[in-house]
C-alpha positions in Angstrom: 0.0 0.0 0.0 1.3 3.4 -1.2 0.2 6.9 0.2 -0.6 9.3 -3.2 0.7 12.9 -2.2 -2.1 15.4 -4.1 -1.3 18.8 -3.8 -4.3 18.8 -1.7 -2.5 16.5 1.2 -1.0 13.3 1.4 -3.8 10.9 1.3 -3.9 7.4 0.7 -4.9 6.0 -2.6 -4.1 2.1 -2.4 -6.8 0.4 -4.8 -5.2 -2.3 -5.1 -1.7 -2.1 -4.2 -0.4 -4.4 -3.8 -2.8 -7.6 -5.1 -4.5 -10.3 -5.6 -4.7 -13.2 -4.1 -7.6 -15.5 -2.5 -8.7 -19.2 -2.1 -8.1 -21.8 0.1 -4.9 -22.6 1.8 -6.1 -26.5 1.1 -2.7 -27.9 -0.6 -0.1 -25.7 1.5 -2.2 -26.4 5.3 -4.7 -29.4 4.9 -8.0 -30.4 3.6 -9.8 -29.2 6.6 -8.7 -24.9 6.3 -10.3 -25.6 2.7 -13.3 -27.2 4.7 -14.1 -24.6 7.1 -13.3 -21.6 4.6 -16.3 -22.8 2.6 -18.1 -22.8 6.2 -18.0 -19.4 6.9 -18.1 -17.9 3.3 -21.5 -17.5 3.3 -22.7 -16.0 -0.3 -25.1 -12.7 0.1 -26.7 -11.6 -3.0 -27.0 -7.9 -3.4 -29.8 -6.5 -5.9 -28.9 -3.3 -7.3 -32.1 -1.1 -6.2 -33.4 2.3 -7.0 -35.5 2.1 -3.7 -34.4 5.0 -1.3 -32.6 3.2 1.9 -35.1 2.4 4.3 -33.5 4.7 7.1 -33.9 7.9 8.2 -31.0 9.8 9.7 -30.5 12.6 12.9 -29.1 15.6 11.0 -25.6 15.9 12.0 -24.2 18.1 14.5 -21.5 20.0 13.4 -18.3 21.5 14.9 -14.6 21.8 15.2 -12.2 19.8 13.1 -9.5 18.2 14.7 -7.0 18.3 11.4 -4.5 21.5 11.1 -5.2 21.9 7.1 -9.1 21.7 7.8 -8.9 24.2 10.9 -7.3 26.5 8.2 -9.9 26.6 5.9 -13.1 26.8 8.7 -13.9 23.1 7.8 -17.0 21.9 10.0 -16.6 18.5 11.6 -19.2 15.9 12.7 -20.5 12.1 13.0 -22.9 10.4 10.5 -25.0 7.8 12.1 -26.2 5.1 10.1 -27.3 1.0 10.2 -24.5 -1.5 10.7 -26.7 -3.7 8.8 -28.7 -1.8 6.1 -31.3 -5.4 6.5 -32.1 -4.6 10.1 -31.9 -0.7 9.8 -33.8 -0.3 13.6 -30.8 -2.6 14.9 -27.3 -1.5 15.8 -26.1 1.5 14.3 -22.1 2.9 13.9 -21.0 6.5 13.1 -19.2 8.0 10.0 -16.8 10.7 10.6 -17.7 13.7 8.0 -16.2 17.0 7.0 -17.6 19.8 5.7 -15.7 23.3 3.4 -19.1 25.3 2.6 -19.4 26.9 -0.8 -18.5 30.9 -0.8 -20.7 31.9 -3.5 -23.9 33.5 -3.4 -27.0 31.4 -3.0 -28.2 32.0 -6.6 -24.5 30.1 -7.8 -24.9 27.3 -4.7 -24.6 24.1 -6.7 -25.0 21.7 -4.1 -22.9 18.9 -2.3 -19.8 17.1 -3.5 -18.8 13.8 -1.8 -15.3 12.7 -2.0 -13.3 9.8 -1.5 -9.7 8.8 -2.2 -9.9 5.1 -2.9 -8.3 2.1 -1.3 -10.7 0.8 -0.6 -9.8 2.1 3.2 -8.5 5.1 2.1 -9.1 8.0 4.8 -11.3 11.0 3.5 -12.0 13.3 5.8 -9.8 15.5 5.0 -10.8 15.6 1.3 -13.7 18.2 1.8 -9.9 20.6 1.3 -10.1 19.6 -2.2 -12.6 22.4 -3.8 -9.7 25.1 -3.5 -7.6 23.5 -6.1 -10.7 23.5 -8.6 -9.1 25.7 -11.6 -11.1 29.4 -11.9 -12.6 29.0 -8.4 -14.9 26.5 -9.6 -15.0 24.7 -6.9 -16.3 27.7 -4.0 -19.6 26.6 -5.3 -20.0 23.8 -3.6 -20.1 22.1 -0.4 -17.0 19.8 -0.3 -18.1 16.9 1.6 -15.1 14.6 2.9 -15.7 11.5 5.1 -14.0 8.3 6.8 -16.0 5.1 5.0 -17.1 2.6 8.0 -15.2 1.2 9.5 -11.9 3.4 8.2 -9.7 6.7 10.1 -12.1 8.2 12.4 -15.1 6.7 12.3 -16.4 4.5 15.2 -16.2 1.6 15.3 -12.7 2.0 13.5 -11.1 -2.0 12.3 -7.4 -2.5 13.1 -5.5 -6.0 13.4 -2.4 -5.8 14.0 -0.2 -2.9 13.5 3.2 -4.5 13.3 1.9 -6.5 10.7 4.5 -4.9 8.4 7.3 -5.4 10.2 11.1 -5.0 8.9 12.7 -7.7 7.6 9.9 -10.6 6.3 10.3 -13.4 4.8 11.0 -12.6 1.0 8.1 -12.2 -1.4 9.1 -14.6 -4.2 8.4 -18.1 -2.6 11.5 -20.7 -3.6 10.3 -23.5 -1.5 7.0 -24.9 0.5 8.4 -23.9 3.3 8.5 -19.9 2.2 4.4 -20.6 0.7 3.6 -22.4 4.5 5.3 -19.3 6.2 3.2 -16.6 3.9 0.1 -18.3 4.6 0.8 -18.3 8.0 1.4 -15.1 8.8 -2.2 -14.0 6.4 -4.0 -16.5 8.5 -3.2 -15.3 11.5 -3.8 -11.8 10.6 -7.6 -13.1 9.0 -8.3 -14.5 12.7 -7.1 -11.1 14.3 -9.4 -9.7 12.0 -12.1 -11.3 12.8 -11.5 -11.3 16.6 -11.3 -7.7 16.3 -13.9 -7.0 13.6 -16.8 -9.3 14.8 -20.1 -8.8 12.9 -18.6 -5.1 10.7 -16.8 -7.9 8.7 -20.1 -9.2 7.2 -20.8 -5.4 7.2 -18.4 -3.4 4.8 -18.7 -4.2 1.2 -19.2 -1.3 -1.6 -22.8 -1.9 -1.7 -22.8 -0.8 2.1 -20.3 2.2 1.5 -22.8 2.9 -1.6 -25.8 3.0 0.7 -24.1 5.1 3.4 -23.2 7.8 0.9 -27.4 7.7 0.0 -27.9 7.9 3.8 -25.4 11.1 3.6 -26.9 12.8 0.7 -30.1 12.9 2.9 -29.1 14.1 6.2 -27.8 16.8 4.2 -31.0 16.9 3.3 -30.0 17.2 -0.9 -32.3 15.4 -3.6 -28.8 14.7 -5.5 -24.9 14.5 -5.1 -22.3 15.7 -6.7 -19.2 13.2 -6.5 -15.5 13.2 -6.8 -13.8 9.5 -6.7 -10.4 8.9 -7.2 -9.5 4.8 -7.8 -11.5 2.8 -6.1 -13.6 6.2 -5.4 -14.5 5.5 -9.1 -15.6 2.3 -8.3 -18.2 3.5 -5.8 -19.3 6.4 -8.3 -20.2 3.2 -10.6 -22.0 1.7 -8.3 -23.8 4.4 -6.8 -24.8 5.8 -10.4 -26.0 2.6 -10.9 -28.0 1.9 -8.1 -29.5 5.7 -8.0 -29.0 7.1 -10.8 -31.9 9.3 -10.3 -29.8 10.9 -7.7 -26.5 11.9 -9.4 -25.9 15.6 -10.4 -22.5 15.5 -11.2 -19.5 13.2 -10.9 -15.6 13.2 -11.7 -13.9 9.5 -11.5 -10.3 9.8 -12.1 -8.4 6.9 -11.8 -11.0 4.8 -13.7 -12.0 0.2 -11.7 -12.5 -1.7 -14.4 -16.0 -3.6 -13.2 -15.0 -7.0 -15.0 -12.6 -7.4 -12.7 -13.6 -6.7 -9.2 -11.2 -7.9 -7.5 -8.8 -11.0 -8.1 -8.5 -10.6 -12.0 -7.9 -6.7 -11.4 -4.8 -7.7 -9.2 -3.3 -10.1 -11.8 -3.4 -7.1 -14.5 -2.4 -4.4 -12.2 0.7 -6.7 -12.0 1.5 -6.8 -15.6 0.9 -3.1 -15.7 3.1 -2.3 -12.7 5.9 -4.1 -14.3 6.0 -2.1 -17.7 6.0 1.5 -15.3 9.2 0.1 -13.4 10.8 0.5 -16.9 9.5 3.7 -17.8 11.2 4.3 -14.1 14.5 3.1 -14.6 15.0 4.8 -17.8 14.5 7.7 -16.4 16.8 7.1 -13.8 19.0 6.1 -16.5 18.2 9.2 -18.4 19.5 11.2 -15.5 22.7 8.9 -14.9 24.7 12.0 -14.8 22.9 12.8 -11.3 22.7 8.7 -10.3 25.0 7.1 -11.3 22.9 3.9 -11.3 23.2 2.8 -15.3 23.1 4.5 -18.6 20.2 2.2 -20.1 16.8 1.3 -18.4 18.3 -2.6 -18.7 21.1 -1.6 -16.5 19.3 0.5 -13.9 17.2 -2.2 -14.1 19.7 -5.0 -13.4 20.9 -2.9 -10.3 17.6 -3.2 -9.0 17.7 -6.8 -8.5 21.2 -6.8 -8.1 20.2 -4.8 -4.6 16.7 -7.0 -4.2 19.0 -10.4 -4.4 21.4 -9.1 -2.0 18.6 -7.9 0.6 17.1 -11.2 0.7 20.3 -12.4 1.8 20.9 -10.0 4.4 19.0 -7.4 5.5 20.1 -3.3 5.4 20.4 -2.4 9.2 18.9 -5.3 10.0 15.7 -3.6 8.7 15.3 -3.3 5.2 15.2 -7.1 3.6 13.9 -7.9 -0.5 10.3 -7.2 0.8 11.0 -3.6 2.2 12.9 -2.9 -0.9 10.5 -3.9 -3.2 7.4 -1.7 -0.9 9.4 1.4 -1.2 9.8 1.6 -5.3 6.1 0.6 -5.5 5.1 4.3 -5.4 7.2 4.9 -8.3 5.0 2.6 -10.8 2.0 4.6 -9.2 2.9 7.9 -10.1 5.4 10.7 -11.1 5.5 12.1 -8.0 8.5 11.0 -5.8 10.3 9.8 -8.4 13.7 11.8 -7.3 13.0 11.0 -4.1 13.2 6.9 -4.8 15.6 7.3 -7.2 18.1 9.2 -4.5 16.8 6.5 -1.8 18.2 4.0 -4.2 21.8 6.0 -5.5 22.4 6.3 -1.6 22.0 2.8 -0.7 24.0 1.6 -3.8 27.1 4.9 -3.5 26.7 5.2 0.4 25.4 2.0 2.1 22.7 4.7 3.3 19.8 2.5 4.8 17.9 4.9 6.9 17.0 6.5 3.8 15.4 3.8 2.6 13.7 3.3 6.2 12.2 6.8 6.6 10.4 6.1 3.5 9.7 2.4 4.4 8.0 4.2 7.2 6.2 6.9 5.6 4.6 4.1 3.5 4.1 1.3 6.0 3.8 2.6 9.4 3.9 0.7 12.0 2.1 0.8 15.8 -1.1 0.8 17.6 -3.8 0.8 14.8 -1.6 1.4 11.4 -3.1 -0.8 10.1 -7.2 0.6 9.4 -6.0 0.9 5.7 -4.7 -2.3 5.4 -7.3 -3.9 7.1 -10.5 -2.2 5.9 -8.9 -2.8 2.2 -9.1 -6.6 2.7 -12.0 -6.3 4.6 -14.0 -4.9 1.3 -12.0 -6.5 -1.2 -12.3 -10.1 0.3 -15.7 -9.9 1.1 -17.2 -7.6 -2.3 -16.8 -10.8 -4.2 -15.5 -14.9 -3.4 -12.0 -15.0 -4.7 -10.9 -18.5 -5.9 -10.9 -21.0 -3.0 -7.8 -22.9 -4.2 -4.1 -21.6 -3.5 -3.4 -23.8 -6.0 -5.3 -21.6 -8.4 -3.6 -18.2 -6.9 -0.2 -20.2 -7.0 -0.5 -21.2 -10.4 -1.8 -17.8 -12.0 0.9 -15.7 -9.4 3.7 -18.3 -10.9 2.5 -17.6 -14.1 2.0 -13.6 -14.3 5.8 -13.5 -12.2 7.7 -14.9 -15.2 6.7 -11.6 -17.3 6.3 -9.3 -14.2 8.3 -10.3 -11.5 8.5 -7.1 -10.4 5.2 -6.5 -7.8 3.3 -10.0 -8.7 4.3 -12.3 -5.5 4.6 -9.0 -3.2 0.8 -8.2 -4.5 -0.2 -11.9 -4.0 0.9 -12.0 -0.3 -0.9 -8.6 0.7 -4.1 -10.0 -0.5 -3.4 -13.6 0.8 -5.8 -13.3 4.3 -8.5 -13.3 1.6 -7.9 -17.0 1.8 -9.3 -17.0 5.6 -11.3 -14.1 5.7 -14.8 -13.8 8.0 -17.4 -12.3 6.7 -20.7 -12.8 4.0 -19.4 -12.8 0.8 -21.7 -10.4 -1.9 -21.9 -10.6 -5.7 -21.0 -7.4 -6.7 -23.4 -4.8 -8.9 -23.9 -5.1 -12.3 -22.6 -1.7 -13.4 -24.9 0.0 -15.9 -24.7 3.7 -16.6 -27.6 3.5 -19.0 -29.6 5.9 -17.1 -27.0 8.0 -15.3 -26.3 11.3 -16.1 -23.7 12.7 -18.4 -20.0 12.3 -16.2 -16.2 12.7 -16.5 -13.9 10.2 -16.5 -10.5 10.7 -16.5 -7.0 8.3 -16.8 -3.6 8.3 -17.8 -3.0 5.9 -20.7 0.0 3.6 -18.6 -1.8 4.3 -15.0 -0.7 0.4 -13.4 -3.0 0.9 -10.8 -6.3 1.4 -12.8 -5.5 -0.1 -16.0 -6.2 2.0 -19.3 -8.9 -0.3 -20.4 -11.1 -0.3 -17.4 -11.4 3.1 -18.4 -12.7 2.5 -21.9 -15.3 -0.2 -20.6 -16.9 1.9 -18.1 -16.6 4.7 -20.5 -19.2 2.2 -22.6 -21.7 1.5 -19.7 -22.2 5.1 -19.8 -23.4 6.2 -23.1 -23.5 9.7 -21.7 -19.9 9.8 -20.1 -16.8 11.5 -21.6 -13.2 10.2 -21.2 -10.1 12.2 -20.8 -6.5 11.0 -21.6 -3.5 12.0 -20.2 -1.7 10.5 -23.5 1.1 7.9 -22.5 1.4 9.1 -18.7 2.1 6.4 -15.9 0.4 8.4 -13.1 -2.9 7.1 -11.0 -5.5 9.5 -10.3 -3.5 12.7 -10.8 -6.1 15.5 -11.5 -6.1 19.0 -10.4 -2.3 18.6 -10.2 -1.5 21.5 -12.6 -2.0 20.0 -16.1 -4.2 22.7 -17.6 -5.7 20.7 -20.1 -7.4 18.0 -17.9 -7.9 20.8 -14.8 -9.4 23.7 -17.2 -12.0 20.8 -18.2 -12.8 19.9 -14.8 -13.3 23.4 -14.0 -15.9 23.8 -17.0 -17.7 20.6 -15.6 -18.7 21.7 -12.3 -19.2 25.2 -13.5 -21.8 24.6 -16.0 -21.8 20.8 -17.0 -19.7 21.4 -20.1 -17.8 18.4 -20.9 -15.5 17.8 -24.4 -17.4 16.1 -27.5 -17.9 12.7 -27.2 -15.8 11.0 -30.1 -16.7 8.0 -32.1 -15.4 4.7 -31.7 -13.8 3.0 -28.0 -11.3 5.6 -27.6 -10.7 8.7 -25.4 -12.9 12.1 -25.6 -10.3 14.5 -25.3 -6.2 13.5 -25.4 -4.1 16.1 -22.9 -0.8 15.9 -21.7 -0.2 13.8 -18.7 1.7 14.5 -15.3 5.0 15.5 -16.2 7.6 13.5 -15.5 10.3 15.4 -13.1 13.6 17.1 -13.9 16.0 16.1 -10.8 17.8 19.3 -9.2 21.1 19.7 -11.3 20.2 18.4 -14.3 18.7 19.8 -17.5 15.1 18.1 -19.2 17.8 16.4 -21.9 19.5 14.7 -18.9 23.1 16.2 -18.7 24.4 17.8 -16.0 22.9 21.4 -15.9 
């Protein structure tokens, strides 16, 4: 899991990380794991419905924020209450931290609510109600900026967490060479599932989209709005999907940047993210290579690249400081194949490891990725805790080993790393959904946005959601590798935001299964003392 730095704040955007695995743990651990996974994985259908949620809310009583950055901007905080089981609405009930930036405009230019959320799923975003300020033309003061803390996730009560040295330094190395390294991985996400599910008790069976969906209806009306406007980034664009299509009587407006592709919710999405992952390491290290002048780390993307495992191979072996082993490693370039931003800052992590021996480089970011302590782990935990029970993932880890082994002889980069953070899917508690259909037949006319090479949301999810709504328009940053990066300076895709929540304008819709409106991507950086060509400045 990776934290995406907007220039709003530094929020997380994780969809799917790291990714994909599920199933039984029947070969590695016995016949009888396999038995009692089936037990407990109880399959809940979920109808997609038009039907207003049967439950009324208590309007929320706003105050004081907590957060600095909201303080700053005269951000009202407050607690949501709402079902923990939307099929006993009178029963229990748990509370969704919210935040509120009111619009500055006059009432006659008021345009109404926008939800946000920064993906993960388990991504914290409350303090996304900050995001209307970096609207282009002051587009965004005409809205309420709604930011909020999904169940279960941040500050909302009750709030999951597992185990927060669960990403300890040093663990046992990602790509498994023998039984014994498979038996030790599934160890380790078994007993994390049952910490889980110690700790999470009935909000397991509890957290799925299609709950998430249903509390953002059950926010629209205690802010007592007919409609929503909506803001997703990653798997943010997954719940505009689904919301859209399970009221799409009640969208206004929505921006999905960062675009789920619905055929592959979630296991399949994991594989390709993997593949896709892989080719954005290259487009890294040649432009590590590119600057070699400032690096010194090879003058071709193969012999950046063959440092890089040179350094993985020799971390397995023995870790840096004790500390930072192959796994670590691996973690702290991840953020590279998400985005452009931070690239200077891996690629001097990684010339001061390999010139200076400097580890504690490499653990301050380590750190700032994966911390560690006393409830680090709500992101992490409330991911799986979706993710594992949206859909069933394959109940054989003879299936997951087979397609991981597979997919790692073309990208060995992230594919066993990715395998192993979803592996407590294999043991997970809670009632397993069937996730929505997603039809954007009757929604309203939206903007979707992605970079062509974004590993994280893969190019063609884009395209195929584009096509399940007819009235939707599509915005390419042409040949960029960055995930979610809107309203991140590039004029082309901002400007059109801008003209979207101002008046509904959106580009032409083109022919064909192909982007709307092609705009330069997030620019790749220029390290400090070198020129854009790559020699020394």
């Amino acid at each position: 899991m990776v934290k995406k730095k907007y220039m709003v704040a530094a929020v997380s955007a994780a969809l799917v990380a790291t990714t994909a695995v599920s199933g039984s743990v029947a070969r590695a651990i016995g016949s009888g794991d396999q038995a009692n996974q089936a037990n407990r994985a109880t399959v809940v259908t979920t109808a997609a419905s038009t039907a207003q949620v049967s439950y009324t809310p208590t309007a929320i009583k706003w105050g004081k924020c907590d957060d600095a950055g909201l303080k700053s901007l005269g951000a009202q905080c407050g607690f949501l209450t709402v079902p923990l089981d939307y099929d006993k609405p009178q029963g229990k009930t748990i509370k969704l931290a919210v935040s509120r930036v009111k619009h500055t405009v006059k009432k006659a230019k008021y345009q109404g609510v926008m939800l946000v959320n920064p993906g993960g799923p388990g991504g914290s975003g409350l303090s996304l109600s900050s995001l209307g300020q970096y609207v282009p033309d002051g587009a965004g003061d005409a809205y309420d900026w709604i930011g909020f803390d999904p169940r279960g996730v941040g500050s909302s009560k009750p709030s999951l967490t597992c185990d927060g040295s669960y990403f300890s330094y040093d663990r046992p190395k990602y790509v498994p060479g023998t039984a014994k390294d498979e038996k030790t991985w599934l160890k380790r996400a078994k007993t994390y599932a049952a910490k889980c599910e110690k700790a999470g008790g009935a909000l397991l069976d509890n957290v799925k989209t299609t709950d998430t969906v249903k509390d953002m209806d059950v926010l629209r009306k205690a802010l007592g709005k007919k409609k929503i406007n909506f803001y997703g980034f990653s798997y943010g664009t997954y719940l505009g999907q689904v919301y859209s299509t399970m009221y799409p009587g009640r969208v206004r407006r929505m921006v999905l940047d960062g675009v789920v592709d619905p055929r592959d919710v979630w296991y399949d999405a994991n594989l390709n993210q993997d593949v896709a992952f892989d080719k954005n390491m290259d487009t890294f290290f040649a432009w590590v290579a590119k600057y070699n002048s400032v690096y010194r780390l090879g003058k071709t993307e193969a012999a950046v690249e063959k440092e890089y495992y040179k350094q993985l191979k020799a971390l397995d072996k023995k870790a840096a400081g004790g500390k930072i082993g192959g796994d670590e490693w691996t973690d702290i370039f991840l953020s590279a194949g998400y985005y452009v931003f931070g690239w200077e800052d891996v690629a001097d992590a990684f010339a001061g490891w390999v010139h200076d021996g400097d580890w504690k480089t490499l653990k301050a970011m380590y750190d700032d990725s994966q911390p560690q302590g006393p409830g680090e782990d709500n992101g992490y935990a409330m991911y799986l805790a979706t993710q594992c029970t949206d859909v069933q993932w394959p109940t054989s880890w003879a299936k997951w080993k087979k397609d991981n082994a597979a997919v790692h002889q073309k990208a060995p980069f992230e594919t066993w790393a990715n395998a192993w953070f979803n592996a407590p899917c294999l043991y997970w508690d809670g009632e397993v959904g069937k996730p929505v259909k997603v039809d954007g037949s009757k929604a309203p006319a939206i903007l979707l946005i992605a970079e062509t090479h974004d590993a994280a949301t893969p190019y063609a999810g884009a395209l195929e959601v584009r096509k399940r709504f007819p009235k939707s328009v599509l915005i390419e940053g042409v040949g960029g590798t960055t995930h979610s990066g809107s309203l991140n300076g590039v004029s082309c895709t901002d400007d059109a935001i801008a003209d979207y929540l101002t008046d509904g304008t959106l580009p032409s819709r083109a022919k064909g299964n192909a982007s709307d409106k092609k705009c330069d991507p997030v620019p790749q950086p220029v390290p400090a003392g070198a020129s854009s060509s790559g020699k020394s400045a």
